[in-house]
C-alpha positions in Angstrom: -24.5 204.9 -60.1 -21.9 202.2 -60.6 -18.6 202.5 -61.0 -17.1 203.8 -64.7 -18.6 206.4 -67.1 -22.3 206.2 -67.8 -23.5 208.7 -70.8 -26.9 210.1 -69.8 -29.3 211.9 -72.7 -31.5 215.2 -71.0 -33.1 217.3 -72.7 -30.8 220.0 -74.1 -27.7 218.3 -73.6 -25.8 214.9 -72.3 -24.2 214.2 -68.7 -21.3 211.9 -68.4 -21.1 210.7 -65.3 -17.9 209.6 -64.0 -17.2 207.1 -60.7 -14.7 204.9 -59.0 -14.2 204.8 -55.1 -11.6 207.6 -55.3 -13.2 210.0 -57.7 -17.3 210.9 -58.0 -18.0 214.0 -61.6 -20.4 215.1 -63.6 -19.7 216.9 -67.3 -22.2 218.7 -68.7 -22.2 218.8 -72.4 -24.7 221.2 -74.3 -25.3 222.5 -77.3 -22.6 225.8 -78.0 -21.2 227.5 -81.0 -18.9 224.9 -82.4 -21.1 221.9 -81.5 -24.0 223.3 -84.2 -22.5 221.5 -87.1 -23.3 218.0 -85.3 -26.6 216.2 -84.5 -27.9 216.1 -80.8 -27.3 212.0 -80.7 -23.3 212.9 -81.1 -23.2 215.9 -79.6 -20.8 214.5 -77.0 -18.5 212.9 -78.9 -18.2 215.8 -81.2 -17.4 218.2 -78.1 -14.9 216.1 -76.4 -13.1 215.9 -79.3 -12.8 219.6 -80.7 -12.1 220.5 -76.8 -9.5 218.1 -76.7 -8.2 218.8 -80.2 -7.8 222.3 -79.2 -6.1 221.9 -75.8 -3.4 220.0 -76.9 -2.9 222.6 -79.7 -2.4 225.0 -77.4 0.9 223.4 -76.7 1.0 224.5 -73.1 3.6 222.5 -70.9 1.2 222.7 -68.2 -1.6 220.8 -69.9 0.5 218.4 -71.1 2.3 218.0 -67.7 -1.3 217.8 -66.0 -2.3 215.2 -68.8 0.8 213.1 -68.5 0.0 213.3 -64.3 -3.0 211.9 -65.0 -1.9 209.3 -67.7 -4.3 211.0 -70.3 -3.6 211.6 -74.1 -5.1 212.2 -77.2 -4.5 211.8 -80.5 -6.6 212.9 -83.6 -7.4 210.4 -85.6 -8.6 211.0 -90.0 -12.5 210.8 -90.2 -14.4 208.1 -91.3 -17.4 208.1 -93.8 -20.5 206.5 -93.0 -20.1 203.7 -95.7 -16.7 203.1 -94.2 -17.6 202.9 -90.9 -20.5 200.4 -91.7 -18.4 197.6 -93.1 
C-alpha cells in the first residue's frame, strides 16, 4: 500500500486504509444501526460523519484536546441535494 488513505469496498463493509512512514491503520466501517438510512456506496462517508458529529457534541475537553494534538477538526456543513450537487 502507498502512502495516504486508500478507500477499499468488501463485501459487507469498506476499509480505509491509512499510511505514512510514521503511522500504518486500518478502519473498518460496516453497516450498524445509524448507517441503515444510507446506501452501501456511501456508507463511509455517512459514518465518519455522524461519528464525528457526535463526538464533538459531546463537548468533552479531552477530545477536543486530543483533536487539537493531532491538528484534527470538524465542522458540519448544510446538506446538499442531488440537483445542487450536480451543477
Amino acid at each position: 500500500m502507498a502512502y495516504g488513505l486508500t478507500i477499499k469496498q468488501d463485501t459487507g463493509g469498506k476499509r480505509l486504509e491509512m499510511q505514512c512512514q510514521h503511522q500504518n491503520g486500518l478502519l473498518y466501517i460496516v453497516p450498524s444501526e445509524a448507517s441503515w438510512v444510507c446506501p452501501q456506496e456511501h456508507l463511509h462517508a455517512h459514518a465518519l460523519v455522524g461519528f464525528l458529529k457526535e463526538l464533538v457534541d459531546l463537548k468533552d475537553e479531552r477530545v477536543k484536546a486530543l483533536m487539537a494534538r493531532w491538528g484534527i477538526y470538524f465542522r458540519e456543513r448544510p446538506l446538499i441535494s442531488q440537483a445542487e450537487g450536480d451543477s
